[in-house]
Every structure is written in structure tokens, then in C-alpha cells.
N, C-alpha and C positions, 0 to 999 in steps of 0.2 A: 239237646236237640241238634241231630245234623242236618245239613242242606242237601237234597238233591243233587245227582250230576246237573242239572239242567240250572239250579239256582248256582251252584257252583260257576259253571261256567260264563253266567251273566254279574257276577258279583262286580259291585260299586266300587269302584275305589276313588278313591274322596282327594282331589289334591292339591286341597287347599285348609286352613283354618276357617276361612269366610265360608267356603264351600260347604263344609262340615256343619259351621253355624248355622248357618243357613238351612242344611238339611232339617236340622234336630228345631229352631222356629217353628218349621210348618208341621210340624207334627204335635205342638202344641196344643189345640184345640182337644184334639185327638184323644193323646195321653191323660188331658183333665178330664176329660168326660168319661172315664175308668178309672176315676181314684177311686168312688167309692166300690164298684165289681174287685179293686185290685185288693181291696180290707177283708172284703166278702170270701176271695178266694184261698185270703192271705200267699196271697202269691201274683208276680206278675201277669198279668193275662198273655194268651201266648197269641194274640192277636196285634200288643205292643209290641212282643220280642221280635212277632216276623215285621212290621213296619221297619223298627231299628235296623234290619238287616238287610231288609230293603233298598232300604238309602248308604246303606253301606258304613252307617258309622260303627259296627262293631270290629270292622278294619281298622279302627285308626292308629292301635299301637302294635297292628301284626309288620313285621319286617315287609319289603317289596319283596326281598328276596321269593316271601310265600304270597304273593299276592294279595299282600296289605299297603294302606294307606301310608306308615310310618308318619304319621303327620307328628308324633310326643306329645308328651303331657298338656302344655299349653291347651292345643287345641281339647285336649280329654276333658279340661278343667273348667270350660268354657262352656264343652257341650255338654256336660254332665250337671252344671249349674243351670245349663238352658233347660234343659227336660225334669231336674227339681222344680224349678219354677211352676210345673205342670202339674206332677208330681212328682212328692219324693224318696218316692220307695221305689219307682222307674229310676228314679237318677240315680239310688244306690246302688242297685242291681247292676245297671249300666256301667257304673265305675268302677265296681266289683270284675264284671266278665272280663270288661276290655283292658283295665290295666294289668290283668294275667295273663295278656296276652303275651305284656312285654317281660313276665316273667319267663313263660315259658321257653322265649325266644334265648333264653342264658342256657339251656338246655343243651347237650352234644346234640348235633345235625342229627341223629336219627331220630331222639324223641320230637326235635321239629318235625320233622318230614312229618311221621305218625298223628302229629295236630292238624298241623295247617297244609299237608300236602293235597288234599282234599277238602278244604275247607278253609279258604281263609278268614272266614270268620269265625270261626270254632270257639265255643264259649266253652269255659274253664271257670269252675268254682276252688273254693279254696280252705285250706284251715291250716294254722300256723300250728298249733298244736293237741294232740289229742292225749287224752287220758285210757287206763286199761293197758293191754299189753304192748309191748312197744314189738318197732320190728326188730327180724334178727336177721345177720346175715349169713346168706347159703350160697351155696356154689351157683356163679353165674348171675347173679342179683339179692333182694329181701322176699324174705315172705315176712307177711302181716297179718297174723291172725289175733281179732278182737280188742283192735282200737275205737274208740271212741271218742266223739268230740263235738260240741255244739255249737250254731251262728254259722251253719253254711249259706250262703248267702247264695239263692239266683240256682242252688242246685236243682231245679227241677227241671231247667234249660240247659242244662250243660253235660255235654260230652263227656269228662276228662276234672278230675279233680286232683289241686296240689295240695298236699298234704305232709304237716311239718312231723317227725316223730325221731328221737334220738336211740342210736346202735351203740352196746356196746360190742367189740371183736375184740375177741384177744385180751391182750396186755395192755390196747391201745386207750383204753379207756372212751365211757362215752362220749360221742361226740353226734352234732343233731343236723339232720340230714333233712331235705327236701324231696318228696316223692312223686312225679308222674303218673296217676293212675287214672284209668277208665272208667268210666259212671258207673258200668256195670257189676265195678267190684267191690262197691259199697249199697249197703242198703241207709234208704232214707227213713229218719223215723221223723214221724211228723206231730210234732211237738211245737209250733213256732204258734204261740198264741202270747201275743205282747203288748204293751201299751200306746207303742209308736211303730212307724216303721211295719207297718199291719201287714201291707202290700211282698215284702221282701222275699217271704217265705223260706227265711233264715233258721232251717229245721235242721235239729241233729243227722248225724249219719253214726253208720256201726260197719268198719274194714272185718269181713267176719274170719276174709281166707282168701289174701292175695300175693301172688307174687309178681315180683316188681322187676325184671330187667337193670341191669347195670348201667343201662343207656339212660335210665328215665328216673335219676337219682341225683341229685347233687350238693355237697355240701355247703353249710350255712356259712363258713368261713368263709369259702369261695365264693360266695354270692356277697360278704358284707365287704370284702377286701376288691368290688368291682373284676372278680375272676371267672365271672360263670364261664363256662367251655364252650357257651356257644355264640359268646358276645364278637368273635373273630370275627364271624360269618358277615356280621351286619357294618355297613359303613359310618352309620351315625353312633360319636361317641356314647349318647345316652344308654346305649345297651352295655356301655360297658362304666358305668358308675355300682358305687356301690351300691347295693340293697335297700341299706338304713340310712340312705342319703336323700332316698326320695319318696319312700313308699313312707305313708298311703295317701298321696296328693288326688289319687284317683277315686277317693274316698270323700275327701273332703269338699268336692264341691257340692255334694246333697246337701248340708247344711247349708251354704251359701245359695243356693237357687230356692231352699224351703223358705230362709230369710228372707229372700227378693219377693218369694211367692207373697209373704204375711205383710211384709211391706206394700204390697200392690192392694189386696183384699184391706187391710186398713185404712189406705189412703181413698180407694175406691167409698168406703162406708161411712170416713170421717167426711169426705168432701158432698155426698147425698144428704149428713146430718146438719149439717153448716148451711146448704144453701134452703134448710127450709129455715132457719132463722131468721130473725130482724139481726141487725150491725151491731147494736149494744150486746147480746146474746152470743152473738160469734165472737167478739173480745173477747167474752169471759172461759174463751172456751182454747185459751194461749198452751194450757196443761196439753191440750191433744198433738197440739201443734209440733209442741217440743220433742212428744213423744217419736212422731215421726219424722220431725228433722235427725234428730240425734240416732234414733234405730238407719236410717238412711245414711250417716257417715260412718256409723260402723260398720254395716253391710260393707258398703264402698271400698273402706278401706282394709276391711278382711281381704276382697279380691284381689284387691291392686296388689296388700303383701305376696299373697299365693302365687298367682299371676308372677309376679316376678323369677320368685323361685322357680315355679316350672321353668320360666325362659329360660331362666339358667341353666336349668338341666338339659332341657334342648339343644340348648348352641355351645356347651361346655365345647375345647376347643378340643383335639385329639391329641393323649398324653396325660389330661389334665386330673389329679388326685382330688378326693377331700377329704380334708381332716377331718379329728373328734371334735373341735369347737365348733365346724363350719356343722357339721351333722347335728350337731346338740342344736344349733340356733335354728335349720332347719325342720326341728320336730317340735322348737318352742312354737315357731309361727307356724306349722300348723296348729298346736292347741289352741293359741291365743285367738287364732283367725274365728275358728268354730266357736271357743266360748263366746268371743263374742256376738256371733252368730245369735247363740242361746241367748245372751244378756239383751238383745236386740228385739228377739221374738218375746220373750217374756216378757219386757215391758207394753210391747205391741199390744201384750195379749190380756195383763192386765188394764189397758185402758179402753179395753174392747166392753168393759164394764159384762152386767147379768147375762146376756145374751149369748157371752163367748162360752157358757157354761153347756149350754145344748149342743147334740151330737149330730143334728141338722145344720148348724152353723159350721160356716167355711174355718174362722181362728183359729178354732179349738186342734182342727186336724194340724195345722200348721204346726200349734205348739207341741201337740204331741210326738209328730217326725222329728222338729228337730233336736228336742229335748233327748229323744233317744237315738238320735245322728249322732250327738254330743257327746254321747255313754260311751262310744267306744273306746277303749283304751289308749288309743294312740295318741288320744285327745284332749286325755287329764293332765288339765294344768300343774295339779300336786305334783305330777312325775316328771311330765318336760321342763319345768320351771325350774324347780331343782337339778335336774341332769344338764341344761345349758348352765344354772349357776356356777355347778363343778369345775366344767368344762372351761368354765370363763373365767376363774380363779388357778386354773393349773390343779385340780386336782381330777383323781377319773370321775367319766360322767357315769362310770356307772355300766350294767346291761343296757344294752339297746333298747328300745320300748317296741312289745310284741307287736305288731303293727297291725297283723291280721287279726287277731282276737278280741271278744270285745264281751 
């Protein structure tokens, strides 16, 4: 979806975190009252996308340079857990568009201009890797004939899609590349029918026959070693961290605002069953209690972790590297943040007792988002656990964990 000269020209730029929070609040109301049209459509309603853009927060990790917010992550993580609380297949999507933003921005100056010269909102879906043919290199850029790959997430609003796929040339042996392509040169197959996450409209695509410019390619190495080509451009160190140092924090707060959401909907239901009680009745009823104290500190302190981390990527100082072990602990607390998340809403959702079982009741959608928030790869405990162990003992952590695949 592009914007208008006219909405171009009036675009939000947001410049503040409070500001930004603030925006993504009042659209609350909003947003909840299209969770169920968003299951129905399985897909964002494009009535939410143009609000968000409205208020300007799909600026908030486009460089100034193009007429973005640059607010980073922090704010992304905040306001992406505000609009889960809503709902959160809005809050995925949302984390989804906007923190590709700041991938794109590692791009050579002319695949930026081609995004955000027109648009600094410009929404970008994505896929870390695709199966079928892989691209090949030709004179002047790749062509890409009949890749495939599934979980595109928010592609039905987006312009411009990244897309991972590995070349071999030559002698040089494979090596796996990052590509800039326009919406128009993939077809959508729409296939996204799931158990959570209904809203997302995280359908396949199929690259049938494109070719890609030298400008709008970049390699993975260069992006995990904090080398993107186009990280010069911009002031703030963040653009010029590694890859695998921060991605997918832009991801991970849909589970944290679906948790806040189930937290609020339980506490709302326990405290309506409680006060038709007599006092002796409400005693015995400490199991509920517990439930929500405890799902409550783990929410809490999911965020605080996360939350921190992003700061630190924001204000990282200029110069400043990070290691394998600092990387590894960064992908542990995202999983741990999220499962807990899960472990939070699940119990939520079992003490929601018979009722939580209908498809009319608020729980149920809770636990099925974030159970399938959760699924994403980048999130598995079994893999991050073990890859900071490594790390944490001196030996390798290992591949990276695919971040955008799920």
C-alpha cells in the first residue's frame, strides 16, 4: 500500500517515545473492535493500516534522513505491545512493517531513495528464506525465477518485500544474500489459514521472474558483522549494529501486549465473579488470585528485560561492537521473555475454567495469539538456551537463529 503525494506530504513524524505511546493508546478502542473483522478477513483490515499511518507511527524506525521518526526500538517495543493489548495480529503486522524499516535503511542510498524517497512510511514485508529455485547472478544484479516461501507476514499492505535467498558465482562458493524487491514481483498465494494469529495474513508468496539490481542486494555477512552499506548515511549508531544482535525485538512485543491483553480480560472477569460473592466464598477462591498475581510479574518482567535491551541498542555509543556471547544472551531473553509470556497466558487461560472453551469468549483468542506469537522460531527456548549455553562456556553458539522464519 502506497500513500498519496498529498498523504506524503502531510506525514506524522512522531518525536517522542511518549508521543508515539500516546498515539498507538488512542487507537485502542479502535483496533479492539476489528479483532474479530481482522480473523474474518485473516488479514489486517486496511482501515487499521491507514489509522497507523495516520498518526505516523509506521515512521518510527525510518531514518530522518527520509522523513522518519528514527525514535528505535524502545519506542517500537512499547508501541507494538500497546496495540497487541488491542489486538495482536495488529501488533504483529505492525512490528513486522516497521522494524524493516530499519532494515532497509542498511541498504546502498539508492535502494533507500526507491523506499522511502516517496514514502516515508513505506511498508516492507519480509522472508528470511525461501525454498525452490534460488537466485542467480547476471550481469548487472539477480534474477529470480521460482522461489518460494511461506509466513509473509502484513504482505497484503506492503510495497516492497525482503527477501533472504543464497547465490552460488563462480568458485566463490554459496553465500546468502538479502534482496530488495517490489510487491509487484511476487505473487501472493493465499493460503494463511491458522490457529492463532488469524488476523496477520501471513500467506505464502511465489518470486515467479524477477530481476533484482545490484543496488537492492546485500549480503548476510555484512548485515551480521553491523556492515550494511547504508548504515554511513544515518547518525544513530543503531543502524549500524549487527543484524543478529537485535532482530526480532520488533516481533516480540505482540506476545507481551496479547499477555497484558489476557491479563486485563481475566482480572476484569475474576474481579465481576468475586464481588457477587459473600467473604468466606472469596477466600476460597486464593487459586485465582495467585493466578493473576504471578501471570502479572511475569508479564512485567518480560518487558522490563526486553525494554532494557532495546535501550541498549538505541543508545549503544558510536564505535561500539558486540560479541557472540553478548548476541547469544540477547536471543536467550528474547525467548525466555515470550515463553514466559506463553506460560503467563496459559495459565490465565486454564483458570478461566469451561467458558474459556467458546469461540464467543474474549480468553480463548488471547491464548490462541500468543501461543502462536510464541511459535516463532526465533523464540524457541530449545535453540536460544542452548546457543547462549555455548556461548557462555567458550565454545561456538552455533548458526544464528533464523529470525524472520517461523
Amino acid at each position: 500500500m502506497t500513500a498519496t503525494k498529498s498523504e506524503r506530504s502531510t506525514a506524522t513524524i512522531l518525536a517522542s517515545r511518549e508521543q508515539a505511546l500516546q498515539a498507538a493508546r488512542a487507537l485502542h478502542a479502535s483496533l479492539a473492535s476489528r479483532t474479530a473483522h481482522a480473523e474474518e478477513l485473516r488479514s489486517v483490515p486496511s482501515e487499521t493500516i491507514e489509522e497507523l499511518r495516520d498518526v505516523g507511527l509506521f515512521g518510527l524506525m525510518t531514518p530522518r534522513r527520509w522523513g522518519g521518526s528514527e525514535l528505535g526500538y524502545a519506542a517500537v517495543l512499547e508501541v507494538q505491545a500497546e496495540l497487541a493489548s488491542a489486538c495482536v495480529s495488529t501488533g504483529w503486522v505492525y512490528g513486522v512493517l516497521t522494524g524493516h524499516s530499519w532494515l532497509a535503511a542498511l541498504f546502498p542510498e539508492r535502494a533507500q531513495a526507491d523506499v522511502f524517497q516517496d514514502d516515508p512510511q513505506a511498508l516492507i514485508a519480509s522472508l528470511l528464506r525461501l525454498s525452490g529455485e534460488a537466485p542467480a547472478k547476471v550481469d548487472g544484479g539477480f534474477r529470480w525465477q521460482g522461489g518460494t516461501g511461506r509466513f509473509c507476514s502484513g504482505i497484503d499492505h506492503s510495497a516492497w518485500v525482503l527477501l533472504g535467498g543464497t547465490v552460488t558465482d563462480g568458485d566463490a562458493g554459496p553465500e546468502a544474500w538479502y534482496f530488495l524487491i517490489p510487491r509487484e514481483d511476487v505473487e501472493i498465494v493465499d493460503d494463511w489459514h491458522a490457529v492463532g494469529l488469524k488476523g496477520t495474513g501471513s500467506k505464502s508468496i511465489l518470486v515467479k521472474d524477477a530481476f533484482i539490481p545490484d543496488y537492492r542486494a546485500v549480503k548476510f555477512a555484512d548485515l551480521s558483522a553491523g556492515r550494511g552499506p547504508g548504515a554511513a548515511l544515518h547518525h544513530t549508531w543503531t543502524y549500524h549494529l549487527p543484524y543478529d544482535s537485535i532482530w526480532p525485538l520488533t516481533l516480540s512485543g505482540a506476545a507481551l501486549g496479547g499477555a497484558r491483553g489476557a491479563l486485563e480480560a481475566f482480572t476484569r472477569a475474576t474481579a465481576s465473579r468475586l464481588a457477587k460473592l459473600p467473604p468466606i466464598a472469596q477466600a476460597s477462591n486464593g487459586t485465582a488470585l495467585r493466578r493473576l498475581a504471578t501471570a502479572a510479574a511475569q508479564i512485567e518482567a518480560s518487558f522490563a528485560l526486553l525494554l532494557a535491551d532495546a535501550t541498549a541498542a538505541d543508545t549503544a555509543p558510536a564505535g561500539s561492537t558486540i560479541g557472540d556471547l553478548e548476541k547469544a544472551r540477547r536471543q536467550r531473553n528474547l525467548a525466555y521473555a515470550v515463553q514466559q509470556c506463553r506460560l503467563a497466558v496459559n495459565d490465565l487461560y486454564e483458570g478461566s475454567g469451561g467458558s474459556g472453551v467458546y469461540l464467543g469468549g474474549e480468553m480463548q483468542r488471547w491464548w490462541r495469539d500468543v501461543n502462536a506469537a510464541a511459535q516463532h522460531i526465533a523464540f524457541a527456548w530449545d535453540l536460544s538456551s542452548v546457543g547462549y549455553g555455548r556461548a557462555a562456556v567458550g565454545l561456538s553458539s552455533g548458526p544464528a537463529v533464523p529470525a524472520i522464519k517461523r
